[in-house]
N, C-alpha and C positions, 0 to 999 in steps of 0.2 A: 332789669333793663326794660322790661313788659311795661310799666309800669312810668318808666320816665319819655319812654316813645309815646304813650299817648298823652303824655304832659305836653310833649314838644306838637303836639296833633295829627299823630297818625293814629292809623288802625293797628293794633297791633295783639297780637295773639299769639301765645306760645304753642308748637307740638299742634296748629292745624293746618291746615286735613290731616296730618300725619305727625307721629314724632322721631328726631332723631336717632330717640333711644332705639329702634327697630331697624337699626344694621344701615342708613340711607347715608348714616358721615363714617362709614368707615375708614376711607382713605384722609378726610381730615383728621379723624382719633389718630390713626397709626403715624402719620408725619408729624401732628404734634406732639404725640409720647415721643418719636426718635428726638426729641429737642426738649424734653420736659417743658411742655407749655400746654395748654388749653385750646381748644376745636370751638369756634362758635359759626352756626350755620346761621345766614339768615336771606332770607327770602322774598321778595317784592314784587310787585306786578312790573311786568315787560312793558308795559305800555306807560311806566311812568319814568321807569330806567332808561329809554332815552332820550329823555327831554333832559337837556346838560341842566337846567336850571334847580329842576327837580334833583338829581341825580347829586351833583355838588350839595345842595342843603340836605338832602339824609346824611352822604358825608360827615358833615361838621355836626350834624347833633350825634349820630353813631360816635365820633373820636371823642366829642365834649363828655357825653355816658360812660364811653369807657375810659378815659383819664379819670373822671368822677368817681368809677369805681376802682381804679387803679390799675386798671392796664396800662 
C-alpha cells in the first residue's frame, strides 16, 4: 500500500515515528480477530484531515488501493 500512496502523491511511510507492531492497535487487533478480518491503522496530518477536499481524495485513492488489493 506504501508504495501505491506515493504513486497517487502522497508522503507515505510505513511504522514512523512508530510502529504498530508495539501494542498502539490493540483495540483494532482484538475487534478485528472477534470478526476474522484484518486492523489497518493509518495516520495523516490534522491540518490536512479538514479540508473536505483533501480529505474526500485520500478517500477514494485509500478504497481504489484497497479494492486493488482485494479488500
Amino acid at each position: 500500500m506504501n508504495q501505491a500512496l506515493v504513486d497517487a502523491g502522497y508522503k507515505a511511510r510505513p511504522n514512523e515515528p512508530w510502529s504498530g507492531k508495539q501494542g498502539f492497535m490493540y483495540s483494532a487487533d482484538m475487534h478485528a480477530k472477534a470478526h476474522n478480518a484484518e486492523a489497518l491503522m493509518i495516520e495523516a496530518r490534522q491540518d490536512l484531515l479538514v479540508q473536505d477536499a483533501w480529505r474526500a481524495q485520500l478517500v477514494q485513492h485509500l478504497a481504489k488501493i484497497l479494492k486493488g488489493a482485494g479488500y
